[in-house]
C-alpha positions as CSV (number, residue, x, y, z in Angstrom):
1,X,-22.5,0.0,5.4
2,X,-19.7,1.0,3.2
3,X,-17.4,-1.0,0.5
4,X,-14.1,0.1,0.7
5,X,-11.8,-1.1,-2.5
6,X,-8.4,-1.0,-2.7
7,X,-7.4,-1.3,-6.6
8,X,-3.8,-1.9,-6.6
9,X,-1.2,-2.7,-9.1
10,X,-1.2,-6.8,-8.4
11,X,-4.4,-7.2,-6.4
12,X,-8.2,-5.7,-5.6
13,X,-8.3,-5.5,-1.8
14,X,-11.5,-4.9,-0.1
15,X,-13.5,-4.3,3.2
16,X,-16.8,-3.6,4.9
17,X,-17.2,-0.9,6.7
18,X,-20.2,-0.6,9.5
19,X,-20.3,1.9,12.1
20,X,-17.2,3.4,11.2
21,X,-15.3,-0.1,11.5
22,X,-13.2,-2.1,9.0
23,X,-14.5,-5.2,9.3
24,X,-12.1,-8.4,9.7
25,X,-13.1,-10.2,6.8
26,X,-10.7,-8.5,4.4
27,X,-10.7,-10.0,1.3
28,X,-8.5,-9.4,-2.2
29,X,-8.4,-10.9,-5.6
30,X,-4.8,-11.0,-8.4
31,X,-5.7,-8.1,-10.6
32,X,-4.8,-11.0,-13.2
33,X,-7.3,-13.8,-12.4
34,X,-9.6,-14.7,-15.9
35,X,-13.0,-13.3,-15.6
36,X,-11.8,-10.9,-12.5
37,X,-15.5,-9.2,-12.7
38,X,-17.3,-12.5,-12.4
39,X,-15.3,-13.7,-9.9
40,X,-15.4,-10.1,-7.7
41,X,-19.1,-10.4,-8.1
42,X,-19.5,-13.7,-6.6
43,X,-16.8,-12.6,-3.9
44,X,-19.4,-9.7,-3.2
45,X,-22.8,-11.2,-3.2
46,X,-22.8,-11.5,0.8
47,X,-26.1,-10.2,1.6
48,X,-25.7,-6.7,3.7
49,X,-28.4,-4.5,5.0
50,X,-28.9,-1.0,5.0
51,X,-27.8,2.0,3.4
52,X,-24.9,0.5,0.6
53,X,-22.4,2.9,-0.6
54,X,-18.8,1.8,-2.9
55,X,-15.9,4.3,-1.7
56,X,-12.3,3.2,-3.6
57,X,-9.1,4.1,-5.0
58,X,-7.6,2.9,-7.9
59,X,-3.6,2.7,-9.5
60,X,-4.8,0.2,-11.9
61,X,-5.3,0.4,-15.9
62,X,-8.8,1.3,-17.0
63,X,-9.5,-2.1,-18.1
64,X,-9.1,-3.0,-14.0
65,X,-11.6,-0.4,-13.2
66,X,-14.0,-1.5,-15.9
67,X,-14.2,-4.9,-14.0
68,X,-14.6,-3.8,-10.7
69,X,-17.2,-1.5,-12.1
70,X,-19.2,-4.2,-13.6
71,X,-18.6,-6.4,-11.0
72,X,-20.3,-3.7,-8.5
73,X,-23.2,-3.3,-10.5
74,X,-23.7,-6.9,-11.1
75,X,-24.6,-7.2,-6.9
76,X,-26.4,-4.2,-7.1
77,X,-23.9,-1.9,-5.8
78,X,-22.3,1.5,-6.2
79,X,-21.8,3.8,-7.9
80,X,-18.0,3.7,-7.2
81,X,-17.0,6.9,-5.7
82,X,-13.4,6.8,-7.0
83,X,-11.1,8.9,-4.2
84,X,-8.1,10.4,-5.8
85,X,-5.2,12.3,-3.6
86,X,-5.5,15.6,-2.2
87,X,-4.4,18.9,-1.0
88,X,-4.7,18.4,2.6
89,X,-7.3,16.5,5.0
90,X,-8.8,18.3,8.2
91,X,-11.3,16.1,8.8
92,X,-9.7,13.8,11.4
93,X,-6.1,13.4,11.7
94,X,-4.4,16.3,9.8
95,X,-2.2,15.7,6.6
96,X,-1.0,18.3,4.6
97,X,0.0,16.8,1.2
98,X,3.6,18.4,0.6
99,X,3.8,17.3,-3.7
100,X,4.6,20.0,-5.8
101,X,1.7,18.7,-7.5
102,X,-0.8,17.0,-5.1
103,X,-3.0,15.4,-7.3
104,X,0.0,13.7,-9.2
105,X,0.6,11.8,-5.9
106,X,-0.4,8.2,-6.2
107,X,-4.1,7.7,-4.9
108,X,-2.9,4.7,-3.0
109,X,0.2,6.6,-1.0
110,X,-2.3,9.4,-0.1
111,X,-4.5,6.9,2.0
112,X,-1.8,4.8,3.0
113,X,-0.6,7.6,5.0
114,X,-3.5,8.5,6.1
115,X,-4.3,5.3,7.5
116,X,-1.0,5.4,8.8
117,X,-2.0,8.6,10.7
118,X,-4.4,6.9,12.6
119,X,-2.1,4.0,14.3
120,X,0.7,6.5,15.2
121,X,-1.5,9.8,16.2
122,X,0.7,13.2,16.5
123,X,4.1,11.2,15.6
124,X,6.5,11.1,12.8
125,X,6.7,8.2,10.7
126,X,7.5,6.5,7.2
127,X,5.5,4.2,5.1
128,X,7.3,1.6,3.1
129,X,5.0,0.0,0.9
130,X,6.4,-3.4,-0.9
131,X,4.0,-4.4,-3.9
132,X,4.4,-4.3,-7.6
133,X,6.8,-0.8,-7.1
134,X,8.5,-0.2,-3.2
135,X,7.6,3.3,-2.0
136,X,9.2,4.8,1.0
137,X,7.3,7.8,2.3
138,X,8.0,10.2,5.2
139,X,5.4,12.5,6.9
140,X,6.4,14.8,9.8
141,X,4.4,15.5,12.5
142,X,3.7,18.7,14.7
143,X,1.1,20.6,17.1
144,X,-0.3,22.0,13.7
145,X,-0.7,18.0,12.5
146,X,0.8,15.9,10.0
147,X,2.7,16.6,6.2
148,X,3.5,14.1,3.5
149,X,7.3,15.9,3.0
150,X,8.5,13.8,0.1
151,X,9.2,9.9,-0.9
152,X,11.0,7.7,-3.0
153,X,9.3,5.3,-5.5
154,X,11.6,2.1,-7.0
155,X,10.9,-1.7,-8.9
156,X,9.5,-3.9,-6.4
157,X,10.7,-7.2,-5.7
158,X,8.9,-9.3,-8.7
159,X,10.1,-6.8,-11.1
160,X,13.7,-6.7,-9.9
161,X,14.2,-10.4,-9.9
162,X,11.7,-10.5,-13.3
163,X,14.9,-7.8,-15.1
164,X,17.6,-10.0,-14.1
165,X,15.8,-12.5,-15.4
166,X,15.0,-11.3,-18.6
167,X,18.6,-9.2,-19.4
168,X,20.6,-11.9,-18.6
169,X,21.3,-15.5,-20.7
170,X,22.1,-17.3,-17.2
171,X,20.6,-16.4,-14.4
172,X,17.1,-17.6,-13.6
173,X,13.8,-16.2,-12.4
174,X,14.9,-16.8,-9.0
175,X,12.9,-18.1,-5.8
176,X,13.7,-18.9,-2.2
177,X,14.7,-17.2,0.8
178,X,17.6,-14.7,1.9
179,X,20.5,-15.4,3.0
180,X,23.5,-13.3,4.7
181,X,25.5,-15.2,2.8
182,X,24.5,-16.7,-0.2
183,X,25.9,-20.0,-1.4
184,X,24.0,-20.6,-4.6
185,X,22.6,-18.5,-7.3
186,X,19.3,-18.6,-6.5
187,X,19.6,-17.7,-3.1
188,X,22.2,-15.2,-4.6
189,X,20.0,-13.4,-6.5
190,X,17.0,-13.4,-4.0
191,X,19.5,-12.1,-1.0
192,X,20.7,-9.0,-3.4
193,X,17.1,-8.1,-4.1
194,X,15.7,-7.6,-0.4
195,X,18.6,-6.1,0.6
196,X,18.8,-3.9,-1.8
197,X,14.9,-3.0,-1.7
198,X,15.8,-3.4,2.9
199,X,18.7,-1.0,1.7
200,X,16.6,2.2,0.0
201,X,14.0,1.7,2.7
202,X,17.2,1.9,6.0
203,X,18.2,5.1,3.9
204,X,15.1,7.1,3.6
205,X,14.9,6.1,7.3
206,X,18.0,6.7,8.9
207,X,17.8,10.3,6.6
208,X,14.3,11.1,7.9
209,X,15.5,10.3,11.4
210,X,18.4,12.7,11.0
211,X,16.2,15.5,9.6
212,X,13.9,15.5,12.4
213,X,16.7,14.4,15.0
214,X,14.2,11.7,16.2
215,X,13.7,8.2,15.3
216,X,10.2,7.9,13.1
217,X,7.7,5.0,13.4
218,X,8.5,2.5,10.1
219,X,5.4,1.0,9.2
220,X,5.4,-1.7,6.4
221,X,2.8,-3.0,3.8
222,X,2.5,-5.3,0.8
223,X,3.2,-8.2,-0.7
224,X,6.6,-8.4,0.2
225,X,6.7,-7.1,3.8
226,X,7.3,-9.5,6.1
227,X,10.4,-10.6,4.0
228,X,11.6,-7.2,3.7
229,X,11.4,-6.9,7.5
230,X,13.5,-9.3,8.0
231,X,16.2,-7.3,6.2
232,X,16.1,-4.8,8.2
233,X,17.7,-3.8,11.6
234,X,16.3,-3.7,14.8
235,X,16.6,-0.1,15.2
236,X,13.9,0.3,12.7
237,X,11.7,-1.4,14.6
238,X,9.2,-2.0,11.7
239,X,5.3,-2.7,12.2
240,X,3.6,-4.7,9.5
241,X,0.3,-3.0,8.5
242,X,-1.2,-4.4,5.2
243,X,-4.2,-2.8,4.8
244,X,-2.9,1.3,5.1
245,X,-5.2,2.3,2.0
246,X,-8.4,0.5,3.1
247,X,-7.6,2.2,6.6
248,X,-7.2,5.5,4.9
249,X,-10.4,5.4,2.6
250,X,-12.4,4.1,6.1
251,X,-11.1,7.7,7.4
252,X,-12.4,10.0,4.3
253,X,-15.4,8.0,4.6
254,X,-15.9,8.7,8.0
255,X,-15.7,12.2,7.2
């Protein structure tokens, strides 16, 4: 059996994997929680049998990793194998990693699309990922396989609606729903966020779509998705998928 983590910006995710299967228990932790190694450990101490290996990826500060890393060695666990991006996968589904620099791309994009690569096999598609930050990224697909071609990277909801609180004297940490047409400031506020953040993501669609004069498979994860899908047209046709990095680490593992 394997331990997959995902080590994000707001939360650990995490994920058993047995005869090359993500188990359903998927489990995750606020990155902020007091004593977050403590309470990982305890989260981890389900007994497991056989051979126990820790594969993750991590966008976290080092003080994140240092508790996961304890917390692993406190169920007698790991090492961590820590599984950055890369230059292209063969092993598996294809993906050629089109960065100028391929390491510099985010460890948890790299294995998002992978994972994504699995649900929509030999077809075109873009991976909007709504946590902490929103990326938006497009990989085309041909005979040869896939390619990451490029992707966007903005504030995420909490951070948007955290700036307007914070840099103005009057308007409030908003909360609540969106509306199509606000009639309160809260609701305000919390209607020009998604859309905006619904906005980038129509773009880099609708521009990806033109480029490769088909429409691409929109696949949506984080905190924030199911809100942000409801922004979004019909024509989009968006899937929710939260766990695109453990899916991605489960297929570098497999390898």
């Amino acid at each position: 059996m394997t331990l997959l983590i995902d080590v994000g910006n707001s939360a650990v995710k995490w994920a058993w994997l047995a005869d090359g299967r993500i188990g359903a228990a998927q489990r995750q932790l606020h990155r902020d929680v007091p004593d977050l190694a403590a309470k990982l450990a305890t989260a981890l101490r389900a007994p497991v049998g056989g051979r126990r290996e820790v594969i993750a990826c991590n966008v976290a500060s080092a003080e994140v990793v240092r508790a996961v890393e304890e917390a692993v060695r406190e169920v007698g666990l790991g090492p961590i194998e820590w599984l950055g991006s890369e230059a292209r996968f063969d092993a598996g589904p294809v993906l050629v990693n089109g960065y100028r620099e391929p390491t510099q791309l985010g460890a948890d994009r790299w294995h998002a699309m992978l994972g994504a690569c699995e649900i929509v096999p030999g077809g075109s598609f873009v991976v909007a990922n709504a946590g902490t930050a929103t990326t938006v990224d497009c990989v085309k697909s041909n005979a040869d396989g896939a390619r990451f071609i490029g992707g966007c990277i903005a504030p995420g909801v909490r951070l948007m609606l955290d700036s307007l609180a914070r840099g103005t004297a009057a308007l409030p940490r908003a909360a609540g729903d969106a509306a199509d047409f606000p009639d309160n400031t809260d609701s305000a506020i919390v209607t020009g966020v998604f859309d905006a953040q619904a906005g980038l993501v129509e773009r880099v669609w609708r521009r990806f779509a033109a480029a490769i004069g088909t429409k691409p498979r929109l696949l949506l994860a984080g905190g924030h998705a199911d809100a942000l899908l409801d922004r979004l047209p019909q024509e989009a046709a968006g899937l929710i998928e939260h766990n695109l990095v453990l899916r991605g680490l489960a297929v570098r593992t497999r390898r």
